[in-house]
N, C-alpha and C positions, 0 to 999 in steps of 0.2 A: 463317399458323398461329395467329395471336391469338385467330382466331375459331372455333379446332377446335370447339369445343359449342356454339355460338351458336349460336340456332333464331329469333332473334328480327333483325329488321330484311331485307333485301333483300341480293342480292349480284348485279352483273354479270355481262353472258353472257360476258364475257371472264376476268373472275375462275373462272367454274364453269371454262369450257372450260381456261384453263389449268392447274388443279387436274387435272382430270381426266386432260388430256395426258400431266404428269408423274406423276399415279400407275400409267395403261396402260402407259406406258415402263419405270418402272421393274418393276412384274408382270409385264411380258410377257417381260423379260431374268431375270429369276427364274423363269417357269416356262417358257424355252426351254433355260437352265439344265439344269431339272429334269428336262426332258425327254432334252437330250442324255447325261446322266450315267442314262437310266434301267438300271434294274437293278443299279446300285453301292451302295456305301455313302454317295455322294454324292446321289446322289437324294433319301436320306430328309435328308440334312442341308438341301438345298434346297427340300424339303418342309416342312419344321419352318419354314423363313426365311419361304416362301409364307405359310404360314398365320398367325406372326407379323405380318408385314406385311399382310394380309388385316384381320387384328385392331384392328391399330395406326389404320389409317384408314379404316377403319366408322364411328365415330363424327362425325372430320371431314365424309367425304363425306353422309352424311345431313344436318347440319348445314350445309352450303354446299347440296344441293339443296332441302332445306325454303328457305332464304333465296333461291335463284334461280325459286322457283314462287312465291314473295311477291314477286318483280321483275316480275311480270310479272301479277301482282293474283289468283294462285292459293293457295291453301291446298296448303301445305306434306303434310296428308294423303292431299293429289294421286300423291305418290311411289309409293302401295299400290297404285296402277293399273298399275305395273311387274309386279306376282305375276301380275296376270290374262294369261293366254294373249294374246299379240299386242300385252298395253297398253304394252310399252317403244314402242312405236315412236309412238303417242301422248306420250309422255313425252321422248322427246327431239326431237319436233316443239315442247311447249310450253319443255324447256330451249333451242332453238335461237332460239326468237322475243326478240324485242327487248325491252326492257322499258317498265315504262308511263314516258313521257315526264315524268309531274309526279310529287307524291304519290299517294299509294291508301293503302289500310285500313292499309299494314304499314311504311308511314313515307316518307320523300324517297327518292330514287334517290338511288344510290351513286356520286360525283362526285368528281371529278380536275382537277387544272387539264388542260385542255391542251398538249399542247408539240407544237409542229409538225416537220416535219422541217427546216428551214432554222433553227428556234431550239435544235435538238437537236448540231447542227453547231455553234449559235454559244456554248453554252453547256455543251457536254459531257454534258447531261443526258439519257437516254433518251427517245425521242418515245411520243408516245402512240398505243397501238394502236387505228388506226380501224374501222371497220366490217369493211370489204373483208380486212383484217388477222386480227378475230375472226372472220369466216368464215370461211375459209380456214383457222384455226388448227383451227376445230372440224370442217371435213372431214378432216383429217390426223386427228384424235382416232377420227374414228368409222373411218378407211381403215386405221388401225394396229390394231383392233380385228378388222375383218375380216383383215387379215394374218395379225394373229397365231391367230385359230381354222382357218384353210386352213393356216398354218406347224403347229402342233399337231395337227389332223387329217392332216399329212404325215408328220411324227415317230412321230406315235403309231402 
């Protein structure tokens, strides 16, 4: 969250996807919410929460995908190619890709020591998520997505 407005520097495909993860989770338990309370007086209060929280992190998520299309040597103005009919799925082809391995125009890559799983164990510390790990976290991302508009196209 340090970096809520930050438009400037790079951010990892694992920092995007895990942003991302926890803010689908938690919208999508706000508007399954909203949906099962429909027509109460609960609904509109779960409504009001929606769109606070819709609010609330607009800002963040712009600012982590501006920085994750500089991970990867794009200009963050890349994002507008979401409005165009069919451009998200470009758009999360280029948030899915890897980032450039050195510097580029938008500064160093974003770096962590490593901690392995056997140093995780020896030391307490949480291991670093690898590859196969970020994959995997960002197919659950985009599968809870799909979930939840079949769950809402079912409620509704």
């Amino acid at each position: 969250m340090g970096n809520f407005a930050n438009f400037k520097g790079r951010a990892s495909r694992s920092e995007y996807w895990r942003f991302y993860g926890i803010t689908i989770v938690i919208a999508g338990i706000i508007n399954v919410l909203s949906a099962l309370f429909m027509n109460t007086a609960l609904s509109s209060v779960f409504g009001l929460i929606s769109m606070a929280y819709n609010v609330a992190i607009l800002l963040p998520s712009i600012g982590l995908g501006v920085r994750r299309f500089h991970d990867v040597g794009k200009s963050g103005w890349m994002l507008l190619i979401s409005l165009i009919p069919f451009g998200i799925i470009y758009v999360i082809y280029l948030l899915a890709q890897k980032g450039d391995e050195g510097d580029n125009q938008y500064g160093s890559p974003v770096s962590y020591e490593t901690i392995t799983a056997e140093e995780a164990a020896r030391t307490g510390l949480k291991e670093t998520p690898s590859e196969d790990m970020d994959r995997k976290f960002m197919f659950a991302c985009i599968g809870i997505v799909i979930f939840e508009v079949i769950l809402m196209g079912i409620v509704a």
